[in-house]
ZAMARGU-4260 file (C-alpha; in steps of 0.2 Angstrom, whole numbers, plus 5000, padded with zeros to 4 digits):
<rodrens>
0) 5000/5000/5000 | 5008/5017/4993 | 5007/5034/5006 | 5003/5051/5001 | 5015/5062/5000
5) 5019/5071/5017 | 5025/5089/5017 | 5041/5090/5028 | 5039/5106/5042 | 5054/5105/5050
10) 5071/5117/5050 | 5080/5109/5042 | 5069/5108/5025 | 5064/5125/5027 | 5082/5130/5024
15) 5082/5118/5012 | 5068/5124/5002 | 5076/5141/5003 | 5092/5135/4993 | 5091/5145/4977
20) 5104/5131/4967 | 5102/5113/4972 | 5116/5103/4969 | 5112/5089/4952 | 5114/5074/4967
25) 5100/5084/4979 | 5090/5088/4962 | 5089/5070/4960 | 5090/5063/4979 | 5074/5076/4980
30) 5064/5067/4966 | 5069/5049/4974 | 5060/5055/4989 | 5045/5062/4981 | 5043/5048/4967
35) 5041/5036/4985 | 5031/5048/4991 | 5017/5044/4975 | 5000/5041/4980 | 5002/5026/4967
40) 5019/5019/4959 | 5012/5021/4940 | 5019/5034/4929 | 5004/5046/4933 | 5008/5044/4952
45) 5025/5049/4950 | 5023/5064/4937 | 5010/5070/4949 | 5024/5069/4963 | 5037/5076/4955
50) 5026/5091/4949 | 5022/5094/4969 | 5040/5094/4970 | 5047/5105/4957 | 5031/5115/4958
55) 5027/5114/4941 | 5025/5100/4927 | 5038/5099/4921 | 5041/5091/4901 | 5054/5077/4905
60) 5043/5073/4922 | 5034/5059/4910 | 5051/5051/4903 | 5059/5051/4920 | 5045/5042/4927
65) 5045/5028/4913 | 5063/5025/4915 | 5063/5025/4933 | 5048/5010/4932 | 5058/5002/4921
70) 5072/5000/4934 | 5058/4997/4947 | 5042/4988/4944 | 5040/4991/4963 | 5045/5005/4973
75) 5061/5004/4982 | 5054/5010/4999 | 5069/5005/5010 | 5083/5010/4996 | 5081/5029/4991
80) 5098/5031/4991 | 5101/5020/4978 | 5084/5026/4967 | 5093/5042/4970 | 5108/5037/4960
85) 5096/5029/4947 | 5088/5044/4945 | 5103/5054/4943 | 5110/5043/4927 | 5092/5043/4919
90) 5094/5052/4900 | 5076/5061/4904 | 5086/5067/4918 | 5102/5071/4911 | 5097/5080/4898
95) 5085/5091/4909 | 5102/5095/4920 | 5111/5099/4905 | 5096/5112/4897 | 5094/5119/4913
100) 5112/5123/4915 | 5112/5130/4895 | 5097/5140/4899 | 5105/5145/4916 | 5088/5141/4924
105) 5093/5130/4937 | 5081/5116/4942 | 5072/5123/4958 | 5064/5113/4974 | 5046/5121/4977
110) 5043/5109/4992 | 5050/5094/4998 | 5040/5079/5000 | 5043/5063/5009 | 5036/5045/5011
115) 5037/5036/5028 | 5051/5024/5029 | 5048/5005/5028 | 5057/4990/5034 | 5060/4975/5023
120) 5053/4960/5032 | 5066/4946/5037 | 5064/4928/5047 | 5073/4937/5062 | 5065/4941/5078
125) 5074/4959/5075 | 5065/4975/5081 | 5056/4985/5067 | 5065/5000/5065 | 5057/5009/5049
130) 5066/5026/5050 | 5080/5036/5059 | 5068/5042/5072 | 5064/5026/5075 | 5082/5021/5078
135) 5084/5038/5088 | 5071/5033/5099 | 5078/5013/5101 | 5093/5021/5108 | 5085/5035/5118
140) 5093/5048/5109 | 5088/5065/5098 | 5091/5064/5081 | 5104/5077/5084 | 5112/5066/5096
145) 5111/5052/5085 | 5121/5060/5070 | 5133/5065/5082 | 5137/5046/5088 | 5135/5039/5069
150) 5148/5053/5064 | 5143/5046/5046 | 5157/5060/5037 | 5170/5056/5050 | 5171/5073/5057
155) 5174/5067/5074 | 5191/5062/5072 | 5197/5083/5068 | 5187/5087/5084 | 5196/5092/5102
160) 5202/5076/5110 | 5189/5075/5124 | 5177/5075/5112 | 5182/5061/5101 | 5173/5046/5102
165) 5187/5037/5103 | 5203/5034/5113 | 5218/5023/5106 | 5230/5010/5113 | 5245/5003/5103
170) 5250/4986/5110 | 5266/4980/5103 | 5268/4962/5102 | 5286/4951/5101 | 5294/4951/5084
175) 5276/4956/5074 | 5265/4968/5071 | 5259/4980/5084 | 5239/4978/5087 | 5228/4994/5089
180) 5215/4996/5102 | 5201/5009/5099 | 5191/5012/5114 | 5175/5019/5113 | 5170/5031/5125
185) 5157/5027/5139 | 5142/5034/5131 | 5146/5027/5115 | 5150/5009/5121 | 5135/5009/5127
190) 5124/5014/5113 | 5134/4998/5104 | 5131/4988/5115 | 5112/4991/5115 | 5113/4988/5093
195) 5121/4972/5100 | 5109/4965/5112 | 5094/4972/5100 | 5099/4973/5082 | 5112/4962/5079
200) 5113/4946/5091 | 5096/4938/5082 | 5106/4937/5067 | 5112/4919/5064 | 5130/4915/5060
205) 5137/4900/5053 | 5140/4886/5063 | 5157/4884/5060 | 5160/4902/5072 | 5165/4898/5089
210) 5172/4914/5095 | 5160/4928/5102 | 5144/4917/5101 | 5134/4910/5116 | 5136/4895/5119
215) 5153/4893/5111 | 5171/4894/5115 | 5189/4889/5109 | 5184/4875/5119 | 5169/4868/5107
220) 5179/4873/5092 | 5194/4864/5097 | 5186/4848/5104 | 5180/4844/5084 | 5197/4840/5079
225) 5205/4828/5094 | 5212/4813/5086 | 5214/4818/5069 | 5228/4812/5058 | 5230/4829/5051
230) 5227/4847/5060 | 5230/4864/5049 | 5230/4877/5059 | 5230/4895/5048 | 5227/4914/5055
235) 5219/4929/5046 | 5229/4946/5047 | 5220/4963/5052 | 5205/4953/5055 | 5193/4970/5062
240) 5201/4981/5051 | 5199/4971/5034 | 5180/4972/5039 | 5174/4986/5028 | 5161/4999/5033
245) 5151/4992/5016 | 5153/4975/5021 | 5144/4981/5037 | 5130/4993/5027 | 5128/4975/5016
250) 5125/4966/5033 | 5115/4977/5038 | 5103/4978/5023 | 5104/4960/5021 | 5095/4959/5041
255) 5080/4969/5030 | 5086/4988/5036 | 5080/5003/5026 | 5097/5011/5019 | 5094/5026/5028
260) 5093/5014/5046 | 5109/5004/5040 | 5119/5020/5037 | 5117/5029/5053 | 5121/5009/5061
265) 5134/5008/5051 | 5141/5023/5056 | 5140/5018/5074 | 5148/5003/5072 | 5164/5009/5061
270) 5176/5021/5064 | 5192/5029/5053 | 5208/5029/5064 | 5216/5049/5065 | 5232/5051/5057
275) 5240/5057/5069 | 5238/5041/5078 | 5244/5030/5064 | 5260/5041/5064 | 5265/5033/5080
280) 5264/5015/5078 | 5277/5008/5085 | 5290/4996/5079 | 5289/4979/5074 | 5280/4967/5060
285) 5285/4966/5043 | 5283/4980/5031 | 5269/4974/5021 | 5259/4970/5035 | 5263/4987/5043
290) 5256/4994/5026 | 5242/4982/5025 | 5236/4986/5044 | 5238/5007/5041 | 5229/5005/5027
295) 5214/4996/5031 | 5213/5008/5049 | 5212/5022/5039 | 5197/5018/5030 | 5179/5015/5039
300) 5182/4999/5047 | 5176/4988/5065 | 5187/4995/5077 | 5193/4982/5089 | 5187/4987/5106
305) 5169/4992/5099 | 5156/4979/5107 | 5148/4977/5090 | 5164/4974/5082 | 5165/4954/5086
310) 5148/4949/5080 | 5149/4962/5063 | 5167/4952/5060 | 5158/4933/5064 | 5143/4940/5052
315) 5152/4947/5039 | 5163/4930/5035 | 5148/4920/5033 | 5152/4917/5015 | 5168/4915/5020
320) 5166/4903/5031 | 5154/4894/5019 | 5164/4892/5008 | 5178/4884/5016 | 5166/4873/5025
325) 5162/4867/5008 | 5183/4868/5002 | 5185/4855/5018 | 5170/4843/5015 | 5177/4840/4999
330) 5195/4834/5008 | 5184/4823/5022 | 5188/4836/5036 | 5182/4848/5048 | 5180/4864/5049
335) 5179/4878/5063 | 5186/4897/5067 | 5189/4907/5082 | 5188/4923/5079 | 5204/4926/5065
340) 5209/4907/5069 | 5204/4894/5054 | 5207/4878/5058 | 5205/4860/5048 | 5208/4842/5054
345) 5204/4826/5044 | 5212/4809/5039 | 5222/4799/5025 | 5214/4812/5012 | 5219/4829/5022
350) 5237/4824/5026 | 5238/4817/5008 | 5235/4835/5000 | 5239/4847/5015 | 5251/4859/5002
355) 5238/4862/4990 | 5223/4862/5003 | 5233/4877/5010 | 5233/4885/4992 | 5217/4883/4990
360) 5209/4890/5008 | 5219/4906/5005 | 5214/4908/4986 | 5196/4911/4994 | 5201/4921/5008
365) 5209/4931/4996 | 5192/4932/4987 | 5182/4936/5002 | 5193/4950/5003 | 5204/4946/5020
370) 5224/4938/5018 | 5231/4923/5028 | 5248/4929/5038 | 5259/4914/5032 | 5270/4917/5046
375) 5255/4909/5058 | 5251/4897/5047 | 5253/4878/5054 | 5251/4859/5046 | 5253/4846/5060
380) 5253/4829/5058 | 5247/4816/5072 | 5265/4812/5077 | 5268/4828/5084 | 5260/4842/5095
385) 5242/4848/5087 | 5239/4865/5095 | 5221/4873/5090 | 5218/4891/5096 | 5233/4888/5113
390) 5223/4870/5115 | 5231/4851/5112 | 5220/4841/5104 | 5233/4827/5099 | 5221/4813/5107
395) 5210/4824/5119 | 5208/4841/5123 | 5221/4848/5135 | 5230/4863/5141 | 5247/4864/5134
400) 5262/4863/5149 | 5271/4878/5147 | 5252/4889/5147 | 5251/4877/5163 | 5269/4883/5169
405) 5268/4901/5166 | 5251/4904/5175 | 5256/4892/5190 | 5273/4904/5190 | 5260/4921/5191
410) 5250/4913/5205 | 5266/4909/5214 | 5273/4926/5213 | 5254/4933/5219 | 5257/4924/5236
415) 5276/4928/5238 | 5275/4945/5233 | 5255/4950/5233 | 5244/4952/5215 | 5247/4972/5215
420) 5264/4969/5206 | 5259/4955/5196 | 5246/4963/5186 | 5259/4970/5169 | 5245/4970/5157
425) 5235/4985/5170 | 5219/4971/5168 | 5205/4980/5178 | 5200/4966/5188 | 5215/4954/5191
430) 5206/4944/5201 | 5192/4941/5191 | 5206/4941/5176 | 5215/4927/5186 | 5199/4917/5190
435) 5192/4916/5171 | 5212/4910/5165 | 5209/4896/5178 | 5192/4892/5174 | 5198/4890/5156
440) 5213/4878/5161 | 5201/4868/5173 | 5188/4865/5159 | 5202/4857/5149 | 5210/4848/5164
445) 5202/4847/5181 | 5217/4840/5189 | 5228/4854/5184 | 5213/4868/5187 | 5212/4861/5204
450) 5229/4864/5211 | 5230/4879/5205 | 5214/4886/5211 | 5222/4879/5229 | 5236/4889/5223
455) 5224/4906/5219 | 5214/4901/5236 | 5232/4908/5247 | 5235/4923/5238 | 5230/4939/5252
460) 5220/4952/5242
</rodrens>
């Protein structure tokens, strides 16, 4: 059912109306909105339209409409940006532009007119969120407030530093690239982590995802491959930043938003890292991942740090994972990843063609757009160690000794010397920090969780 055209009364459009030149791409973003706007999508409807619009009949109105329905047999409600863009390479259109600008009678805007935003509808149990006010008021915010946080021309970044959105931590890491944390600020954190909770977590993922999903853990994903006769163990580079702010608008129109929704959304969920903090990466990695990493953060990427960013990165490698779930059926085996950590076991077939497997799962995470670091990458067979994401799974899943070792050695040196001095990473809750590491080992082996939670019980806090 089409809406009648609604006049627009707010500030905004009043300034608007009173632009005496338009811009061609506001011309025909204008016309997108009022050809939606139609009483009926036929070529009388949007003629009638566009004359409320322009104020006037115009002669090419007619042509205009025809082309547009030839694009469109139905209206495009949730995609005016893209209708927009249709609009603008029509040749009814064109060649109005062009005689205006010979005539020097500009195209004028008598009165704006929009249709009510409409949400595609999707087998998710996502809220309905038709518009940006709607969105604005999922979040409790003002619309004001919400361009603000979605920062969609990525002004933020040129703003005073307490009021960026953002705050950034490089960790350099032994003998390889140096990771970048980007912090969201309180406020904004939270508003991500309401589009989690709401928008984003009754999207499925593929089954092969074990990290950042309920229910799921490097645990689960490394129990499918004890016993195997062949473990390949491979490791994506930049995995948040290679994440794309389209690959997140595509998600996000994919989950059945209107384009105008998934903009501001995406807009919450990417960010472009400042130069000025680029410039002081510290040393270490190789050169071209260095260059790989500087590139991708200076583009609208996840950050790492955002609470959205982990299940936009699981739900934007669905094809990927697809796909090589399809690549290791063909080769008998299994296959899972945690977070940026693929990983393959299988028999006789596997460890018969392990070197051109390898070829193949990095020609199609090549294609999906992400890169393998062939420095990470690992091929065990059964007669030695196989390690999937820090756990042995040669014959069962276990923890390895020198994980063992080294948190036995931190818990030692809590009761010798108390935790204060212990804590080199500044974690905010060591304790809880040191209770989750133990958890973690116990799950794999009771025996050796146990004596070190006696160990943990004698430390004085």
């Amino acid at each position: 059912m089409m809406h009648a055209p609604r006049r627009i009364q707010s500030e905004g459009t009043r300034v608007l109306a009173r632009t005496p030149h338009p811009t061609t791409s506001g011309v025909a973003t204008a016309v997108a909105f009022a050809f939606l706007a139609a009483g009926e999508w036929t070529k009388a409807g949007l003629v009638q339209s566009g004359t409320e619009l322009l104020g006037v009949r115009r002669r090419w109105l007619p042509s205009l409409a025809a082309q547009v329905l030839g694009w469109y047999p139905r209206p495009p409600v949730d995609a005016v940006r893209e209708l927009a863009a249709v609009v603008e390479g029509c040749p009814a259109f064109i060649n109005a532009v062009d005689r205006a600008a010979r005539q020097r009678v500009p195209i004028r805007i008598a009165r704006y007119v929009l249709a009510p935003g409409q949400a595609r509808q999707t087998p998710f149990p996502i809220p309905r969120i038709s518009s940006a006010g709607d969105l604005a008021d999922l979040l409790e915010l003002t619309s004001g407030e919400l361009d603000w946080f979605a920062d969609v021309k990525h002004w933020n970044g040129r703003a005073e530093p307490r009021l960026q959105h953002y705050r950034y931590v490089w960790r350099t890491r032994s003998g390889r690239t140096p990771r970048l944390l980007e912090i969201p600020a309180p406020r904004l954190r939270s508003l991500q982590r309401t589009v989690l909770r709401s928008i984003l977590a009754p999207v499925p993922l593929h089954d092969a995802a074990h990290g950042f999903v309920s229910g799921r853990s490097a645990v689960t994903g490394a129990r499918l491959h004890t016993g195997a006769q062949m473990v390949i163990a491979l490791d994506l580079t930049a995995f948040f930043a290679r994440v794309t702010a389209g690959k997140v608008f595509g998600i996000l129109r994919q989950a059945g938003y209107s384009e105008s929704v998934a903009h501001l959304l995406t807009g919450l969920c990417s960010h472009v890292v400042p130069p000025r903090v680029l410039s002081r990466m510290p040393p270490g990695g190789a050169v071209d991942e260095r260059f790989a990493l500087r590139q991708a953060l200076s583009l609208p990427h996840l950050p790492q740090g955002a609470p959205t960013s982990p299940m936009l990165a699981n739900l934007a490698v669905r094809r990927l994972d697809s796909r090589l779930s399809g690549w290791a059926s063909v080769a008998g085996a299994v296959y899972t990843r945690y977070a940026d950590d693929l990983t393959f076991s299988g028999g006789k077939e596997l460890a018969g063609r392990a070197d051109a497997f390898v070829r193949g799962a990095a020609r199609i995470v090549g294609e999906e757009g992400h890169a393998l670091n062939p420095r990470k990458s690992r091929v065990r067979a059964a007669g030695v160690r196989q390690v999937v994401t820090g756990i042995v799974v040669n014959e069962r899943t276990n923890v390895a000794r020198s994980e063992f070792d080294r948190l036995k050695a931190v818990l030692h040196n809590c009761v010798v010397h108390g935790p204060a001095g212990q804590n080199r990473d500044g974690h905010g809750d060591f304790r809880a920090h040191l209770l989750g590491r133990i958890a973690w080992l116990e799950a794999l082996n009771p025996g050796r969780g146990a004596r070190l939670r006696a160990d943990f019980a004698r430390i004085r806090w």
